[in-house]
N, C-alpha and C positions, 0 to 999 in steps of 0.2 A: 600669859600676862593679861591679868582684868583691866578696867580702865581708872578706875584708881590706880595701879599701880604703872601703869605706862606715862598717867598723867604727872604723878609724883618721879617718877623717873626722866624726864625730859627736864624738869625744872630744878632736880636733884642736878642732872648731867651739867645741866650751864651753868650752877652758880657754882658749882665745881671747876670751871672755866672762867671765871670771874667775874659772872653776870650778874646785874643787878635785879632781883626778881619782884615783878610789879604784879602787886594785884588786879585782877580785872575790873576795868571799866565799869560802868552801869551800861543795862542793853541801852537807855537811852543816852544819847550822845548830847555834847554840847552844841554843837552844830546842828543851827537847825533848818539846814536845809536836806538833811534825812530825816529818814523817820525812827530808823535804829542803828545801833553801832553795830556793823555788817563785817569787821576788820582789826583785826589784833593790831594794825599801825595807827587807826584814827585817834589813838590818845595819845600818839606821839608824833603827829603830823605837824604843828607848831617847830618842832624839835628839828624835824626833819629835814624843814622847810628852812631854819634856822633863824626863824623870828626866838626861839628862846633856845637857850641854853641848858643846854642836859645834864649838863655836870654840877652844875648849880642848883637844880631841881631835887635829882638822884643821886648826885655822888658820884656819878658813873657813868663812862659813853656807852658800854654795855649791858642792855639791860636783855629779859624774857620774860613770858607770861602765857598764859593760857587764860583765854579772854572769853566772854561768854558774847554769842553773838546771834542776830537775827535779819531771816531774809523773806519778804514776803510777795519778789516779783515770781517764784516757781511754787506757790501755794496749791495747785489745781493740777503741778506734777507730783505733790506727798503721795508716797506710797510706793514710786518705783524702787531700783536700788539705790539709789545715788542722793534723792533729795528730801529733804528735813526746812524745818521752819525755823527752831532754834538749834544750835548747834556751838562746836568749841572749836578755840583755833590756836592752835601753839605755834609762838613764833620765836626770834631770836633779833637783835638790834644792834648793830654795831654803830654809833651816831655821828661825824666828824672823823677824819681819821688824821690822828698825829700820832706821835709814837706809842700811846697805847691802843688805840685802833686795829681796825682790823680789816680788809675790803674781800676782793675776792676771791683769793687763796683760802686766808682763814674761813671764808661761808662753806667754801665747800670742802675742806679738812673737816669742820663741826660736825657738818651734815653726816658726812661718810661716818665717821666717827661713831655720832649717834645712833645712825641706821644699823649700822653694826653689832654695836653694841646691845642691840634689842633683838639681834638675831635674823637681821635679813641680807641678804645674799649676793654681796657685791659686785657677779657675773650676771646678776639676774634685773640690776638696774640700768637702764637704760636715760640717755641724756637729749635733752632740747635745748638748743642754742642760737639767738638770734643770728641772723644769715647774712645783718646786713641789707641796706639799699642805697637808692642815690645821691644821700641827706648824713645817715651814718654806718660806720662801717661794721666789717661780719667782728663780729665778738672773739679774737682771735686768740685774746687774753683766757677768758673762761675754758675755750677748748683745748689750749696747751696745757691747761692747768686738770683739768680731765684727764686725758692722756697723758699725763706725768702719777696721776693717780690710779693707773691700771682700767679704765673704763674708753672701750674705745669705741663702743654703740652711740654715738652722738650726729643728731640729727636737727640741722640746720633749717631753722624755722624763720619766716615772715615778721613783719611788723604785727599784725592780730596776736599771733601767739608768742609771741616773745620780747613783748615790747612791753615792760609798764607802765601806766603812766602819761600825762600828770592826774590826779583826779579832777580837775578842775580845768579851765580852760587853759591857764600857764601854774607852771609851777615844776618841782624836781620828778624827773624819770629816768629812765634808764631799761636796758636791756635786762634780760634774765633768763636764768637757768635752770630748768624745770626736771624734776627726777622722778621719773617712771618707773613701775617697777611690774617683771615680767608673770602674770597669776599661770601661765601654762596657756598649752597648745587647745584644751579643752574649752577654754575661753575666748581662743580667736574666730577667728569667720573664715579664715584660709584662704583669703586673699594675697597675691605677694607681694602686694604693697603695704600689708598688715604691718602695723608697728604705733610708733607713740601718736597721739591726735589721732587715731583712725576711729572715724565716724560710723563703723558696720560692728563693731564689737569692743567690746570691754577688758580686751587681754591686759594689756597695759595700763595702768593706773596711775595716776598723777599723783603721788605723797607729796611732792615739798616743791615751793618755788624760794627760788634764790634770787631777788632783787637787786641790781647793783645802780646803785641811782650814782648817774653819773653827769647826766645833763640837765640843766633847765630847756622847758620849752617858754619864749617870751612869747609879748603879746602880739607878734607878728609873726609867729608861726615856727620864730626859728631855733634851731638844739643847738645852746651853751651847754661849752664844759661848765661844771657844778665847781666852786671854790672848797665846798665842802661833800664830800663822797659822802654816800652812806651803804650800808647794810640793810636789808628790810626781809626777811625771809617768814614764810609763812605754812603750815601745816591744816591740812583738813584733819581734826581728831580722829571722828566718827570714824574718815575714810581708812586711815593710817591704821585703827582698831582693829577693823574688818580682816585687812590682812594678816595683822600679827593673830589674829584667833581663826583664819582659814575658813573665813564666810564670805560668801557673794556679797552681804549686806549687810550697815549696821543695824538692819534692824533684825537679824541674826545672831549679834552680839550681848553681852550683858548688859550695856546700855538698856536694853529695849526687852529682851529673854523674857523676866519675871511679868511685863505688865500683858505682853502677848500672851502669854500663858494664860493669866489671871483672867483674859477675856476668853479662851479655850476656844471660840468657836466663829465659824462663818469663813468670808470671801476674806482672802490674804491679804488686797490693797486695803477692805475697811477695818480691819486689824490694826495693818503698819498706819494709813492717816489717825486715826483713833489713839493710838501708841504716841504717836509723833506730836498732835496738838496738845495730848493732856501733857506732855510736858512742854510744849511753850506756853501754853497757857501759866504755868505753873512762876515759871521765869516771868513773864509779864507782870504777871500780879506780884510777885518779889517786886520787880523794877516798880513799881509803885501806880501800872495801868488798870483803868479801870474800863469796865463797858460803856460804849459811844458809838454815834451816826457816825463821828469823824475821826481821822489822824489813827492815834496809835490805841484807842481804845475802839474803831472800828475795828481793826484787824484780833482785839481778841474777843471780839463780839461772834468775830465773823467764825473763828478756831472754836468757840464755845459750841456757836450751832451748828455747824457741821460734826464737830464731835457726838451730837446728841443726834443728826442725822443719820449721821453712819451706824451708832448703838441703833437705832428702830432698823434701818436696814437689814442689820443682822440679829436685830430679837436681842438683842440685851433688855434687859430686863430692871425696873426702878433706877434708884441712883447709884446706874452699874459703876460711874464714874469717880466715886467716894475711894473706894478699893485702891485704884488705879492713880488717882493722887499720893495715896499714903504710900504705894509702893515705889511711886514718881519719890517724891522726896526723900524716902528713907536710901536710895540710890544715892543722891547727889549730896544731903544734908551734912555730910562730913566733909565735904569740899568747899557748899558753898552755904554755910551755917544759916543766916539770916534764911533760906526758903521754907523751912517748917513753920507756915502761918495760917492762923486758923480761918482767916477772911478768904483765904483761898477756895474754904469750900464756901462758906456763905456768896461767895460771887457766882461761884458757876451756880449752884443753886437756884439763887434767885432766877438769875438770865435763864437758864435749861427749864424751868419751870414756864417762861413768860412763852420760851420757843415751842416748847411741847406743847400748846396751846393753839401755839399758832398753825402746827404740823397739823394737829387735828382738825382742824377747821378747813386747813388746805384738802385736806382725805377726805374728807367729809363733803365737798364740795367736788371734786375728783368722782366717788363713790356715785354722786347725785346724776353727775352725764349719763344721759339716754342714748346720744346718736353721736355721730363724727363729730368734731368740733374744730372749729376756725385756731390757726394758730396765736392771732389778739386774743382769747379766750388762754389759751395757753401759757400766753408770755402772762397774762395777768395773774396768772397759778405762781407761773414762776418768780415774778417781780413783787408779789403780796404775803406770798409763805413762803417763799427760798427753798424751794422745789425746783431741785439740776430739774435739765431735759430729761436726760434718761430715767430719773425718778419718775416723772411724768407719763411716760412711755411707755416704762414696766410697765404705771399702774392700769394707763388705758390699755393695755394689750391684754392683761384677763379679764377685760371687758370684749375685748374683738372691736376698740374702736379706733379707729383713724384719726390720725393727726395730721394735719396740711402744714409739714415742718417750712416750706420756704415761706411762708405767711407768717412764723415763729420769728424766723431770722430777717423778715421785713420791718417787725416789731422791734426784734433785739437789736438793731441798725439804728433805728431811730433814736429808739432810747438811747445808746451809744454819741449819738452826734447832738442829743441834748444833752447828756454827762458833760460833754467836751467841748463846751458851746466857746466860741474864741480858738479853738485850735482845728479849724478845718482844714489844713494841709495835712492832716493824717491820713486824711484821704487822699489827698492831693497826688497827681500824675508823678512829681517829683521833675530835676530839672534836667536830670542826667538823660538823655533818649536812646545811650545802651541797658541801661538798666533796664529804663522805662519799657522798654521793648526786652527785655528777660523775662517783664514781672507778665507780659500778654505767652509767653512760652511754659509760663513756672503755672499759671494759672490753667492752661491748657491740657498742661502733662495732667495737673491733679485731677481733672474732670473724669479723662480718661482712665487713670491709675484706681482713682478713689469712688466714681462714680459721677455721673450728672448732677447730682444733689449738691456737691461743693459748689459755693456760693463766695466771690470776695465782699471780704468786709469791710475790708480797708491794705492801703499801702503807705509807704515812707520809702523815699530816697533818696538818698546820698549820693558823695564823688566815688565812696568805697562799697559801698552793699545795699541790699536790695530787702526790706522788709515788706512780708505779705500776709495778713490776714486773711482765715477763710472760713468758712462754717465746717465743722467734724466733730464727731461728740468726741473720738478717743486718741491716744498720741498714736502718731505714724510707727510702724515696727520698721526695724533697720532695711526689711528686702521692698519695704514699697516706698522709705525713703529713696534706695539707691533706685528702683523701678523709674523714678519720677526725672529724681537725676541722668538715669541714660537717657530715658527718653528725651529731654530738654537737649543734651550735646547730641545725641541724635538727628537733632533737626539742626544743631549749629553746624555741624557734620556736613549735612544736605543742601546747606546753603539756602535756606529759603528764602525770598523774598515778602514784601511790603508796598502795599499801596494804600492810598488813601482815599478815600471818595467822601464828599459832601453831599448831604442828602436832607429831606424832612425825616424827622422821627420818626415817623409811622412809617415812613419806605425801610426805615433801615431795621424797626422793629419788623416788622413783615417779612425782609431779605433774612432773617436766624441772627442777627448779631447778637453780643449778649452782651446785658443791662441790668446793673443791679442797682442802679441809684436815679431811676425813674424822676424819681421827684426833682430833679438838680437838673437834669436835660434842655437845653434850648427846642425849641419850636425846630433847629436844623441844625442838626450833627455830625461829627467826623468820624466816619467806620474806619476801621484800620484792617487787613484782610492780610495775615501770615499765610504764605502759600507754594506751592511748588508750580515754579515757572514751564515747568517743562510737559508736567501732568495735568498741574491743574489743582492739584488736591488741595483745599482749603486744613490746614491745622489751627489755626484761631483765628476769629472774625467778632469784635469789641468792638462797643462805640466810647469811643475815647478822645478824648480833648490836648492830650497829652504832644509833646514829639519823637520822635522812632527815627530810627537806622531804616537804611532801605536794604539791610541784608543781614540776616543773625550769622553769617558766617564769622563778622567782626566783634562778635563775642569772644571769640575762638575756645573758650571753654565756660561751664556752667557749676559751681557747686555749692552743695547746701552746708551751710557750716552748723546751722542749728535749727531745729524742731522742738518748739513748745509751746506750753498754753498760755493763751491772749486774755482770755476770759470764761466763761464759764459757757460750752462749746462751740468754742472759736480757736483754733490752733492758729501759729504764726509761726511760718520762715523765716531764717533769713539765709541769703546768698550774696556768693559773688561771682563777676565773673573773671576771664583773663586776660582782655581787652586790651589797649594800651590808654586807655584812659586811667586806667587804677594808678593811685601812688605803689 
């Protein structure tokens, strides 16, 4: 099955079921506190919410659609399996439920139904099911209902992964039911705790979430029952594709096939980002964006010149990009007719023409260094001509000349916290001090794991998780995520201890503590010293302002739930722990 034909088949299956079928949104929403419509529910959020009436609108509380959508906080991860810029999302809507309605039963009869019927393998789906906590109870309804439908791999999940909701700070959520589905034993890690959510491998795959909005949360925090239930279920295309055609990836799919091709040659990730921008760029400029410093015409300023980056990368050659549109749109143009436009090329045109100028001049400048050069020197390559590091780095290293990268990331900080001027708790210690004290163990492990060179850049904390930026050009591979991770419950394991000493800066710079925000320091600071009471052995020694636990045992465990890019190399964690401070 191609993706026209799966995508006609999904919206053929529901309105065969009595669905009302809506055509997609515009990527740009009306809401404008996004930047783009990221969700096949945001044009029925109103509805959802039950500020308006669906039946009055559409005719019908059930509606579907396949919605065109765009995400641009995973931009600097384009190119692995998994992530895309723009992308489609098939969902399904049940809105209110009275006697033509439909709530939990019916989502997952659809689903099963569906999946079926396109040929995939009922023993080979596997289920996630909210577990339950203090507040509200384990989803007992969705699992009987499971288990009434022959599926008895169902795996009882946390409020993170199984909880929807609200998108805002009150409004309708609910619990939900997520359908994994099994790719083989070739694609686990052989762990025995391998299955759905597992963080070391890709065997399991997430096709479809199943939404059951069943409460409000108010403005005080707390879960009403909903007077009106809803349905909200939702489909990754791309993902969903992969599998029915038995690819690791959609950019192994016919989505992507003909323009990979068309490019024949070079590194596989500057293919798939190359692959992946010319078509958001393609959708952008349909939605009616143009190039700009700001909003939503920065982001396809930004997709234009890295596209023409990556082409010099790998030797493409003139306006290798012409080709690659036309084969872009002659893909989609039957689906979504208004994108064969001809200002499309006049746009990238002009822009890739003003960048290729500016590339040259960066090279040319590059080419001119004699001798090692100062990381300021650096960052101004990279902040003037939009030269990554690692461009940088190839280029001086067939020169044989040296870069002083923490002098780089002394610059890239800066500029950072002038971007952000008003929002200095990003840095900030945070107020939780189990946390706070994970991120002095999470930053430790990486030195070790990843090298001395990792640098923090910044953190954020919360009641529930721990976010930590740090300096690395490339994303973490799954054995020196998990590497980082033992090592951290390792020492929660160990029980280390915590002390505190006050001291002048220059004592505690002199004593090895480590400092990465020099310029912010008091004249007298507070070292914090992670260490083994028994031996002695110092495991991290920070000056830090912050407050801490006097013992990481009361972590009691550490895990990373996600690894990705911050900024342009600057990777960011995030974890939790299992504390009894967590909700």
């Amino acid at each position: 099955m191609n993706s026209n034909e799966l995508r006609k088949h999904f919206l053929d299956f529901f309105e065969s079921k009595g669905h009302r079928i809506v055509p997609s949104s515009s990527l740009l929403p009306t809401d404008p506190s996004v930047l783009f419509t990221t969700a096949g529910m945001q044009q029925f959020s109103p509805y959802l919410a039950g500020e308006k009436d669906v039946v009055s609108d559409f005719g019908n509380r059930h509606l579907a659609s396949c919605q065109k959508c765009f995400r641009t906080d995973d931009i600097e991860e384009v190119g692995d399996d998994t992530h895309h810029t723009f992308f489609e999302m098939l969902g399904n809507w049940s809105i209110g439920q009275d006697e033509s309605g439909y709530f939990k039963e019916g989502a997952i009869d659809y689903a099963l139904e569906f999946l079926e019927s396109i040929g995939l393998d009922k023993s080979r789906m596997h289920i996630t099911v909210f577990g339950g906590n203090d507040i509200i109870p384990k989803d007992e309804e969705a699992i009987d209902i499971w288990k009434k439908r022959g599926i008895n791999s169902i795996k009882e999940c946390g409020f993170k992964d199984n909880f929807w909701g609200p998108v805002a700070e009150t409004g309708p959520c609910g619990p939900c039911s997520e359908i994994h589905y099994d790719r083989g034993e070739s694609f686990g890690c052989g762990r025995s705790d391998c299955g759905p959510n597992c963080d070391y491998c890709k065997r399991y795959v997430e096709i479809w979430n199943l939404v059951f909005m069943q409460y409000f949360k108010n403005k005080a925090g707390e879960y009403e029952l909903l007077n009106q239930t809803n349905i909200d279920t939702g489909i990754g295309f791309e993902r969903l594709l992969s599998i029915l055609q038995g690819k690791n990836s959609a950019y192994e799919t016919d989505l992507f096939s003909d323009v990979i091709s068309k490019i024949g040659k070079g590194d596989k990730v500057a293919c798939r980002i190359i692959a992946d921008h010319i078509r958001g760029i393609v959708f952008l400029v349909d939605a009616g964006v143009i190039p700009s410093n700001t909003g939503q015409g920065y982001i396809l300023r930004r997709l234009i010149r890295r596209t023409i980056r990556y082409g010099k990368m790998i030797e493409l050659q003139g306006d290798f990009w012409v080709p690659l549109i036309k084969l872009t749109i002659e893909k989609y143009k039957d689906v979504y007719k208004e994108i064969e436009r001809k200002e499309t090329y006049e746009i990238v045109k002009k822009e890739a023409e003003k960048f290729s100028l500016t590339l040259d001049r960066g090279l040319k400048i590059i080419n001119s260094i004699k001798g090692d050069i100062s990381g300021k020197e650096a960052f101004d390559i990279y902040q003037s001509y939009g030269f990554p590091l690692e461009m940088i780095k190839e280029e001086l290293s067939k020169k044989n000349i040296k870069l002083n990268e923490d002098e780089f990331y002394d610059e890239l900080k800066k500029h950072q916290e002038l971007s952000r001027a008003g929002a200095e708790k990003k840095f900030g210690g945070g107020s939780n001090p189990y946390l706070h004290t994970a991120t002095h163990l999470l930053h430790s492990a990486l030195r070790k794991v990843l090298g001395e060179s990792v640098r923090q850049m910044g953190s954020d904390i919360n009641d529930e998780r721990l976010r930590f930026d740090f300096s690395f050009e490339r994303k973490l591979t799954p054995e020196e995520i998990k590497a980082v991770e033992d090592l951290v419950n390792l020492k929660i394991k160990e029980g280390l201890v915590l002390k505190k000493e006050v001291m002048p800066l220059s004592e505690a710079l002199s004593s090895g503590a480590l400092s990465f925000f020099k310029e912010r320091y008091p004249e007298e600071v507070s070292v914090w010293t992670i260490y083994d009471k028994d031996s002695g052995e110092i495991f991290s020694k920070e000056i830090c302002g912050g407050e801490h636990i006097d013992n990481v045992s009361k972590l009691e465990s550490f895990k990373i739930i996600k690894e990705e890019s911050s900024s342009r190399g600057v990777r960011r964690i995030k974890a939790i722990c299992q504390g009894k401070y967590t909700i």
